[in-house]
C-alpha positions in Angstrom: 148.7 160.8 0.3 146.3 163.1 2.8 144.7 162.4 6.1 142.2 164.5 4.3 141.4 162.4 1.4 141.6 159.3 3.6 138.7 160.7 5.6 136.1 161.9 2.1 137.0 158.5 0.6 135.7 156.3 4.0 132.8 159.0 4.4 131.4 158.0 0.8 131.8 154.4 1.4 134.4 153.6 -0.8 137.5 151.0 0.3 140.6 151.9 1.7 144.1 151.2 0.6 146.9 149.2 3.0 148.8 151.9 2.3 146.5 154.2 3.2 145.3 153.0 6.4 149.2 152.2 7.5 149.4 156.1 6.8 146.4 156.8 9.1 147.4 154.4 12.0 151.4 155.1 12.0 150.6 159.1 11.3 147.9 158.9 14.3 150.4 157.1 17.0 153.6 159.4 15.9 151.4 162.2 16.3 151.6 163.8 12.8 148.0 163.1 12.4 146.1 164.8 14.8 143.1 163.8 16.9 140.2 165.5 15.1 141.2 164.1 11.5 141.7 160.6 13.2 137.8 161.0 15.2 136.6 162.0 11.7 138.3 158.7 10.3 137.2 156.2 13.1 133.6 157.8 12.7 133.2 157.2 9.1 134.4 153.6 9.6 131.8 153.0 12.5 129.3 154.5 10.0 130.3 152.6 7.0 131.9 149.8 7.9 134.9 148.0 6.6 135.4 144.8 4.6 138.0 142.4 5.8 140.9 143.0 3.9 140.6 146.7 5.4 140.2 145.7 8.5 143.0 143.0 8.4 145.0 145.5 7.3 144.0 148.3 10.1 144.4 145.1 13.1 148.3 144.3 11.1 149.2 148.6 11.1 148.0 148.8 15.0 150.1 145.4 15.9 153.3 146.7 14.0 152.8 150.4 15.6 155.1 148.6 18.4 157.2 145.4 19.7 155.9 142.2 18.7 156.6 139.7 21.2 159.3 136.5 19.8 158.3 133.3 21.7 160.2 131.1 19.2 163.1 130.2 22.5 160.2 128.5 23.8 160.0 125.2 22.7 156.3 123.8 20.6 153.5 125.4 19.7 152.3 128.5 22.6 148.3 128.9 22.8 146.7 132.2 24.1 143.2 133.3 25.1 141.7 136.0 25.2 138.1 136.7 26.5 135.6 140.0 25.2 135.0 140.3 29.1 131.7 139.5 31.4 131.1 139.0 35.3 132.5 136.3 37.1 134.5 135.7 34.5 137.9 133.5 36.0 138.4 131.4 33.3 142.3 132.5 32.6 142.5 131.3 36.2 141.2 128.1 35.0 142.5 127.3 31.6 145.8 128.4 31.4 147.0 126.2 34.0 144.5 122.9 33.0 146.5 123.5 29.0 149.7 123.8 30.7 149.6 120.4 32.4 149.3 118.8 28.9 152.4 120.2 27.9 150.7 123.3 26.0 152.7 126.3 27.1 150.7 129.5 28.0 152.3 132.8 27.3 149.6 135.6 28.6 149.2 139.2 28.2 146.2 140.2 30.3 144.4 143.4 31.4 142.5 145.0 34.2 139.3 145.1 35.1 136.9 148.5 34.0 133.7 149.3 34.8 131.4 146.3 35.3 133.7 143.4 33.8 136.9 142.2 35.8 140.5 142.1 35.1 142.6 138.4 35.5 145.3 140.9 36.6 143.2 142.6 39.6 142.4 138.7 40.3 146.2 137.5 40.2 147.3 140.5 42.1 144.9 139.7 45.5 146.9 136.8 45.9 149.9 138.0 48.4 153.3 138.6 46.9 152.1 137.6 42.8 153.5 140.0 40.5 152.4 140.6 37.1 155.0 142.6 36.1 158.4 140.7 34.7 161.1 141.1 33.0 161.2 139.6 29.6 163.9 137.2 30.6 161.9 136.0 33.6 158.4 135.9 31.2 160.3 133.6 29.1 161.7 131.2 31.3 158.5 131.0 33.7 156.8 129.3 30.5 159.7 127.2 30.1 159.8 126.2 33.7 156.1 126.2 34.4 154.1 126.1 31.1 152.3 129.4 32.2 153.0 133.2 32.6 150.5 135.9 32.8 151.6 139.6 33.0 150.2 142.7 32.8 150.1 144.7 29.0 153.1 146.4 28.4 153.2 149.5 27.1 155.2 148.9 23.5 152.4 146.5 22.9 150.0 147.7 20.6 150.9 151.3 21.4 148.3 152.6 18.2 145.2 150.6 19.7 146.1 152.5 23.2 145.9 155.9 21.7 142.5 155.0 19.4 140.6 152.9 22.0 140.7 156.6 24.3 139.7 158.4 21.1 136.9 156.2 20.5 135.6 155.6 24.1 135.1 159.7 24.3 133.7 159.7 20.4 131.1 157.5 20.5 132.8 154.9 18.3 133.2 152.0 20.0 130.5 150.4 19.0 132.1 149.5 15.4 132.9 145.4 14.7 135.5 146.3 12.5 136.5 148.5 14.9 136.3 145.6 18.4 138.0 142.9 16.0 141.2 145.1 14.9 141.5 146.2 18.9 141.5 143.0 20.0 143.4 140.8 17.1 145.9 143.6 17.3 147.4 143.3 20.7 146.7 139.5 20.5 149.1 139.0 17.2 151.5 141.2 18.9 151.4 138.8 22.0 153.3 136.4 20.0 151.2 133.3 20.3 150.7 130.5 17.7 146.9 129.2 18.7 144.6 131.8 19.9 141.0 131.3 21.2 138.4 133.7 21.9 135.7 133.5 24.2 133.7 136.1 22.7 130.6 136.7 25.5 127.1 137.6 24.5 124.3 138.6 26.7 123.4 141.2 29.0 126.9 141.1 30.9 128.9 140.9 27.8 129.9 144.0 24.8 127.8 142.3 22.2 124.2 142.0 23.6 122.9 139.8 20.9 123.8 136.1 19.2 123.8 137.7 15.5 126.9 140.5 16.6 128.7 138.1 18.7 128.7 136.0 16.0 129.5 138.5 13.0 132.6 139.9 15.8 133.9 136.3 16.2 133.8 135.7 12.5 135.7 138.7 11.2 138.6 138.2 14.3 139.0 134.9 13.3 139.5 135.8 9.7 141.6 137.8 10.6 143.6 135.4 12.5 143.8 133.2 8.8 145.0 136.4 7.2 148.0 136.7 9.5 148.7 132.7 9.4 147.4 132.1 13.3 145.4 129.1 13.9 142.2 130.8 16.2 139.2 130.1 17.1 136.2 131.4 18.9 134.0 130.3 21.4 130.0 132.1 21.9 129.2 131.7 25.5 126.8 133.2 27.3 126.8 136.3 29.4 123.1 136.7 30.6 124.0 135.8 34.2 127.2 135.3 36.7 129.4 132.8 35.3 130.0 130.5 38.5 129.6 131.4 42.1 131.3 134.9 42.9 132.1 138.3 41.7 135.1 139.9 43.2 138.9 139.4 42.9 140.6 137.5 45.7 136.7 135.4 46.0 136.9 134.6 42.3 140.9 133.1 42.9 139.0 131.5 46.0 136.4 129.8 43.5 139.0 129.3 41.0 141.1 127.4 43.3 138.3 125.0 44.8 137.4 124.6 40.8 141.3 123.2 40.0 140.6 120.5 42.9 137.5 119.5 41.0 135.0 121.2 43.6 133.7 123.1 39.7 130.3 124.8 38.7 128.6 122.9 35.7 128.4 126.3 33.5 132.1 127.1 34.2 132.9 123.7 33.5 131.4 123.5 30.4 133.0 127.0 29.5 136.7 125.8 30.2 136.5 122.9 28.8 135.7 123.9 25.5 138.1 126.9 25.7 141.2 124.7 26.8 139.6 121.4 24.5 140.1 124.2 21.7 143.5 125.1 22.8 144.9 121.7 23.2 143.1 120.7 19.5 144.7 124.0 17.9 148.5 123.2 19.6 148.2 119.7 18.3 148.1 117.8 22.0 144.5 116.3 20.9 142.8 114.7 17.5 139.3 115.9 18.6 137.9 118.4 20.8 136.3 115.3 22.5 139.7 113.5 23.4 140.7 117.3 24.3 138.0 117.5 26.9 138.3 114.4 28.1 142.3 115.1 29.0 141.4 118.4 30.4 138.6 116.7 32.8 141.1 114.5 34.3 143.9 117.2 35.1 140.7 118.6 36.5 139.9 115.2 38.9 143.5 114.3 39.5 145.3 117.4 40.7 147.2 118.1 38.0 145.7 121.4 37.0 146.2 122.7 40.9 149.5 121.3 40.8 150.2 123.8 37.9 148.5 126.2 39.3 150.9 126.5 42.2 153.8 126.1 40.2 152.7 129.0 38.4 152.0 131.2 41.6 155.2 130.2 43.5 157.1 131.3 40.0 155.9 134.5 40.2 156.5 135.6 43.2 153.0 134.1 45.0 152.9 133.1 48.4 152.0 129.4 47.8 149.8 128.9 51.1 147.0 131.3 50.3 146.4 128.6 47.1 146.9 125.5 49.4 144.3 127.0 51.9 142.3 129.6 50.3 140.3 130.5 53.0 143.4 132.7 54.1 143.1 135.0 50.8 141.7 138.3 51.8 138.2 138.5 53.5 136.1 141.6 54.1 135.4 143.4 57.5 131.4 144.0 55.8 129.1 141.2 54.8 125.0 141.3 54.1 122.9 138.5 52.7 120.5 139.2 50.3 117.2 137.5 50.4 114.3 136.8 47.8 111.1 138.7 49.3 108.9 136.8 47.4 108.1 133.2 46.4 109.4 133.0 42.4 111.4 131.4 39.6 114.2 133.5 38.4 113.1 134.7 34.7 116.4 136.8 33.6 119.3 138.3 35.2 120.9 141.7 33.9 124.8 140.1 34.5 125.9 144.3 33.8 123.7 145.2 36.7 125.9 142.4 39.3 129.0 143.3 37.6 127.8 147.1 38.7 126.9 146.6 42.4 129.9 144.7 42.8 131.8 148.0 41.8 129.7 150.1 44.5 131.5 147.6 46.9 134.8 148.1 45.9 135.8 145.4 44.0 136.0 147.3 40.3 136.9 150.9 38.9 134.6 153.7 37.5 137.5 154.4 36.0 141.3 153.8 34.8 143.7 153.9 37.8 141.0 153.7 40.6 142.1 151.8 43.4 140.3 148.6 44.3 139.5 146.1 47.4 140.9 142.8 46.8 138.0 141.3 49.0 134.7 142.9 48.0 132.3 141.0 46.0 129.3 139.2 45.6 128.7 135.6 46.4 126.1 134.9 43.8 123.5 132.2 44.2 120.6 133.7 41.7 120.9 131.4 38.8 117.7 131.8 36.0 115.2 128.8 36.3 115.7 128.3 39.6 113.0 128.4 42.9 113.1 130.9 45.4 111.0 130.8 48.1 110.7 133.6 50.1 113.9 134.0 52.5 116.3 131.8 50.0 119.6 133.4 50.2 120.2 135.0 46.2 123.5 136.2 47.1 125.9 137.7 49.8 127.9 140.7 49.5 131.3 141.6 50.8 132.9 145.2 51.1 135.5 147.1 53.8 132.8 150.2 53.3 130.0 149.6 55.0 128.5 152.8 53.6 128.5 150.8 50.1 126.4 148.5 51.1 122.9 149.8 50.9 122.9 150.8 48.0 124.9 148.2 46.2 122.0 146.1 47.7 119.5 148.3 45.9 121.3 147.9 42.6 121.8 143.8 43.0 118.1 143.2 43.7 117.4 145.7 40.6 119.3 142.8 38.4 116.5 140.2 38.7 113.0 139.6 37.5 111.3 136.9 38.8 107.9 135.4 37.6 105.3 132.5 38.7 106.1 130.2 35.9 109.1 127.7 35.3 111.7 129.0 32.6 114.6 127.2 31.3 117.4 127.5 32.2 119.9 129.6 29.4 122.6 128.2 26.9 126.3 128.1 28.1 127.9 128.1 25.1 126.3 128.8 22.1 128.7 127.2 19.8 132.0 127.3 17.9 133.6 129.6 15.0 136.6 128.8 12.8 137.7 129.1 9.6 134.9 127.4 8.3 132.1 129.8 10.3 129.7 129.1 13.0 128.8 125.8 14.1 126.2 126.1 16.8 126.3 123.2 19.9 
């Protein structure tokens, strides 16, 4: 078996082997397989495509290229989430510790943020003294004391997608659905997890810009999920404006906070309740998503989601008063309000071109390793189908450079159109996906 042969066999559109993809992906992360034969590779697939036992089998090579994480000391069945990244985007912040007061433990691997979507890590790490890095030890018996744990990847995890994603962000091939699902389900399988849901975004925020690709991407990762004996499911929400109020790190904890006392907006609401409904429902706490929500909407009421919420700070290593008074977490020296010029109904919102100015602020990276501030932001009132007259407040942004701020103003009036006539208001979730397909709400 050849690299070589690997490569003229995908490029004429024929179907590759286990074996022969477990060569590709193991030779490819050992290094015996060098860069250019695997770009040539990862090309023909985004060109041709793969069916899904290929790409089952590509998503179970990547996960076995490193340490698969054993959660079987902890005791029932673990639910994980994972979400295809957006713009005000806190709902980690919100579901893990709403499943965890059912008595669904929440074992999380979660990332930073990049480029105009945020990281739950960044958001974690504005709060004072949280650390997202632990021991395995400590990992373990956080869920076992608390119900929830969130740490940043480690490295053994999925070591094969590492190496691929940075071949295919500087070869034009990240664009491929085969390609998105095998990333994702990869390091997710790895994580260890028994019930996995996906909140797979669509919109102008979101990867997938359109209802038909989200749809086909949450499709093939839960099939995959049935080929490796996981119970998943995915969720289609929208990602064609801010989700909530703010855009930032230590202002999305803020909002995040104020949402676990029951102080919630309806869209992110809606979106965490049918994320954690699914969760509870897949880890067998529920008999139907509708007895799931209802739970969830009273941990939400009666404290018992903030409750575990601070348990889950103070565990690792949080200092529990910035969550009992949130108005201490980190606040910017620089604030402007934006205001509508013009009398108008909001028509659309480009949710990339937010997630963008928020970045000129400080609160993202251009790139891997850049440092960010914990307290830049937006405070985001411009919702589609709503009024402005001229003067209303659309939003308010926060930064420690003043020099950012006129032209991340520039960039955040840039995001909206706004007309004379009355448009509804968009879709929050567009509906559900398991094993079964797409069932839309």
């Amino acid at each position: 078996m050849n690299m070589y042969d690997i490569i003229t066999k995908k490029k004429h559109g024929e179907i590759l082997s286990e074996e022969e993809i477990r060569f590709a992906v193991n030779g490819f992360t050992d290094g015996s397989i060098p860069d250019y034969q695997m770009s040539a590779l990862l090309m023909a697939i985004c060109l041709k495509g793969m069916n899904d036992s290929e790409t089952a089998a590509m998503t179970f090579a990547m996960r076995d290229s490193g340490s698969i994480a054993d959660l079987s000391a902890i005791p029932g069945l673990k639910a994980d989430k994972h979400s295809t990244g957006g713009v005000g985007d806190k709902v980690s912040l919100l579901v893990g510790p709403m499943v965890a007061s059912l008595g669904v433990p929440v074992a999380k691997m979660s990332g930073r943020g990049l480029g105009h979507t945020g990281g739950t890590i960044d958001k974690l790490e504005s709060i004072p003294g949280f650390s997202v890095t632990l021991s395995n030890e400590k990992f373990m018996e956080n869920v076992k004391k608390t119900g929830l744990a969130i740490v940043g990847q480690s490295d053994d995890l999925a070591p094969a997608d590492k190496k691929m994603y940075a071949l295919r962000d500087v070869t034009a091939t990240v664009d491929s659905i085969p390609l998105i699902a095998a990333s994702i389900m990869s390091k997710k399988l790895a994580s260890g997890s028994d019930v996995i849901v996906l909140d797979v975004t669509m919109g102008s925020g979101a990867f997938m810009k359109t209802l038909p690709d989200a749809i086909k991407l949450a499709e093939t990762m839960v099939r995959i999920g049935e080929a490796s004996g996981k119970k998943v499911y995915a969720v289609i929400t929208d990602m064609n404006q801010v989700l909530g109020t703010y855009v930032g790190n230590a202002l999305e904890v803020r909002e995040a906070v104020y949402a676990l006392k029951g102080d919630i907006a309806e869209d992110l609401k809606r979106t965490c309740l049918k994320i954690a409904g699914l969760m509870l429902l897949g880890c067998k706490k529920a008999d139907s998503l509708i007895e799931a929500e209802q739970k969830l909407s009273e941990v939400l009421q009666d404290g018992r989601a903030f409750e575990s919420f601070c348990a889950f700070v103070k565990a690792q290593g949080g200092d529990v008063k910035y969550i009992k008074d949130p108005e201490l977490l980190p606040k910017a020296a620089c604030k402007r309000v934006v205001k509508a010029e013009e009398d108008g109904y909001l028509v659309s919102m480009n949710a990339e071109t937010v997630g963008r100015s928020s970045v000129i602020l400080g609160a993202g990276r251009e790139k891997k390793g850049d440092p960010i501030d914990m307290a830049a932001g937006i405070e985001n009132y411009a919702k589609v189908g709503h009024l402005f007259r001229k003067g209303d407040t659309l939003g308010i942004l926060y930064t420690n450079r003043e020099e950012s701020l006129d032209a991340a103003e520039k960039l955040y009036r840039s995001a909206f159109c706004f007309g004379a006539l009355p448009v509804a208001e968009p879709t929050t979730i567009y509906g559900i996906v398991d094993e079964t397909g797409f069932h839309p709400l």
